[in-house]
C-alpha positions as CSV (number, residue, x, y, z in Angstrom):
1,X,-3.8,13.1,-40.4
2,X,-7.3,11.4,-39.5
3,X,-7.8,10.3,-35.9
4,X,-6.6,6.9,-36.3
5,X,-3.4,7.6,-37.5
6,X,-2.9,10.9,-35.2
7,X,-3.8,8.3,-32.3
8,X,-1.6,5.7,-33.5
9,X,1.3,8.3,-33.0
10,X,0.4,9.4,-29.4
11,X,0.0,6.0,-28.3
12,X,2.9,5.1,-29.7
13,X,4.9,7.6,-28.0
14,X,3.2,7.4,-24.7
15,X,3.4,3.2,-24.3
16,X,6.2,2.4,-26.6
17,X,6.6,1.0,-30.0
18,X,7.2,-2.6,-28.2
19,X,3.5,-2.3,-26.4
20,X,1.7,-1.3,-29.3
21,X,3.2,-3.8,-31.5
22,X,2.4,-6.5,-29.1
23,X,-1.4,-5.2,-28.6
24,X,-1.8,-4.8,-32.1
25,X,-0.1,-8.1,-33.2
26,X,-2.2,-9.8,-30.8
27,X,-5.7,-8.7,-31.9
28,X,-7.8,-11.2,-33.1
29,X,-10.8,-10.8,-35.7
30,X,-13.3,-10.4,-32.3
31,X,-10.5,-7.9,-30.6
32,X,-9.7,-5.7,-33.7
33,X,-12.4,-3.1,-33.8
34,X,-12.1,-2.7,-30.4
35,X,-8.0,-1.8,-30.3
36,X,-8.6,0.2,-33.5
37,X,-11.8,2.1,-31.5
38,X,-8.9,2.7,-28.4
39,X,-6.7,3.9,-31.1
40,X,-9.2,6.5,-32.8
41,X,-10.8,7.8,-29.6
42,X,-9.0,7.3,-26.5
43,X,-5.6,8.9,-28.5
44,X,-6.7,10.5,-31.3
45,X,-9.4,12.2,-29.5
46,X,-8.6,12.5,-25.8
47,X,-4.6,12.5,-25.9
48,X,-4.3,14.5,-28.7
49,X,-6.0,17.5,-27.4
50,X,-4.3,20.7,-26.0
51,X,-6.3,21.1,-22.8
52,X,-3.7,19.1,-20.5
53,X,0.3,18.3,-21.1
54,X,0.5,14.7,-21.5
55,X,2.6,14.3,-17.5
56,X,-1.0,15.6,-16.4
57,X,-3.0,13.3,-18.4
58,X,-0.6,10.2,-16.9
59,X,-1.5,11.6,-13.3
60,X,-5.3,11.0,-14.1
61,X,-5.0,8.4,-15.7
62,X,-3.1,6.6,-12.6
63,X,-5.0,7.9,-10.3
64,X,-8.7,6.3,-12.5
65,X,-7.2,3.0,-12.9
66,X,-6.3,3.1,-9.1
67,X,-9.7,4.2,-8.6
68,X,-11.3,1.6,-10.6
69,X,-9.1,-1.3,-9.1
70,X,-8.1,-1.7,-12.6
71,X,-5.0,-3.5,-11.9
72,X,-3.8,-5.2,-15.4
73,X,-3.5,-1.2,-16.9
74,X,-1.1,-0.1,-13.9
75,X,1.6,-1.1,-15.3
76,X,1.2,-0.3,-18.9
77,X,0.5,3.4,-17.3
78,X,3.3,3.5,-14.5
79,X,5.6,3.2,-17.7
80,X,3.7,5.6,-19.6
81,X,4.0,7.8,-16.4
82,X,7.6,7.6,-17.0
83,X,7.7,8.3,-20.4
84,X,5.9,11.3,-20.0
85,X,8.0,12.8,-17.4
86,X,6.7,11.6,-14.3
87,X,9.4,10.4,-11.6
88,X,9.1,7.5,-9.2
89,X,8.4,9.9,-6.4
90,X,5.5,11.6,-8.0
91,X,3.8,8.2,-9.3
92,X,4.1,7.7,-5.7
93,X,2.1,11.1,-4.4
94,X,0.1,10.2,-7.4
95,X,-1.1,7.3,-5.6
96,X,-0.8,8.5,-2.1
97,X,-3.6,11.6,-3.2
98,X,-5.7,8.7,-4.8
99,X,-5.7,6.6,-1.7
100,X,-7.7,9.1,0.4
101,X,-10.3,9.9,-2.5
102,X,-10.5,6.3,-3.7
103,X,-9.5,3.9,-0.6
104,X,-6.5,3.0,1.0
105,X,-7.2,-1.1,-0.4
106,X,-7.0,0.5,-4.2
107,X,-4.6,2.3,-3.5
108,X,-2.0,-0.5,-1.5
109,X,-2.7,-2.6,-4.6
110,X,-1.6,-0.3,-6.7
111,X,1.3,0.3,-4.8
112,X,2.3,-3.1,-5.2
113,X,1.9,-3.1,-9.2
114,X,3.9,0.3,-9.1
115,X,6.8,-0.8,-7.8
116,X,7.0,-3.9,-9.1
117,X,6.4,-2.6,-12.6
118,X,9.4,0.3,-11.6
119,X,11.8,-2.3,-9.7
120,X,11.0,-4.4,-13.4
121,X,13.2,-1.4,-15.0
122,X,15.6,-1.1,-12.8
């Protein structure tokens, strides 16, 4: 399986079927390479590899995009939190560890997206 299609997979098991669709269906002739780049590199390469399980990889990820006030990926990744076996309570300590290394302002704003995005599910 090349890296595209080994990525394709991952992502599709750690955002959903229903995301990737959308993302995919949406790209445009200007967006294309760059979702297919996402696809080969960020899963094929990064998620695919054995060095961390993916619940660990879903912790740094949170805790990065909190970090980087990156606010339109929180939710994508709470989800993808959940789908990798991450409960409510530790997406919260998630957060709670990230506010004293990356600010308490990051870190209430993604508290906001979080439970939103989980009170969404309910």
């Amino acid at each position: 399986m090349d890296r595209y299609d080994a990525g394709m997979k991952v992502r599709r098991e750690v955002l959903g079927d229903e995301h990737v669709d959308r993302a995919t269906a949406n790209a445009t002739e200007f967006s294309r390479p760059f979702q297919e780049m996402i696809t080969r590199t960020a899963w094929g390469e990064v998620w695919t590899r054995d060095g961390l399980d993916r619940k660990t990889r879903s912790c740094i990820t949170l805790a990065v995009l909190t970090a980087l006030r990156a606010e339109n990926e929180i939710p994508m990744h709470v989800r993808a939190a959940l789908r990798n076996g991450l409960s409510p309570e530790e997406i919260r300590e998630v957060l709670m560890h990230t506010a004293v290394y990356a600010g308490v302002p990051a870190a209430n704003s993604a508290f906001a997206i979080a439970q939103k995005t989980l009170d969404d599910l309910e």
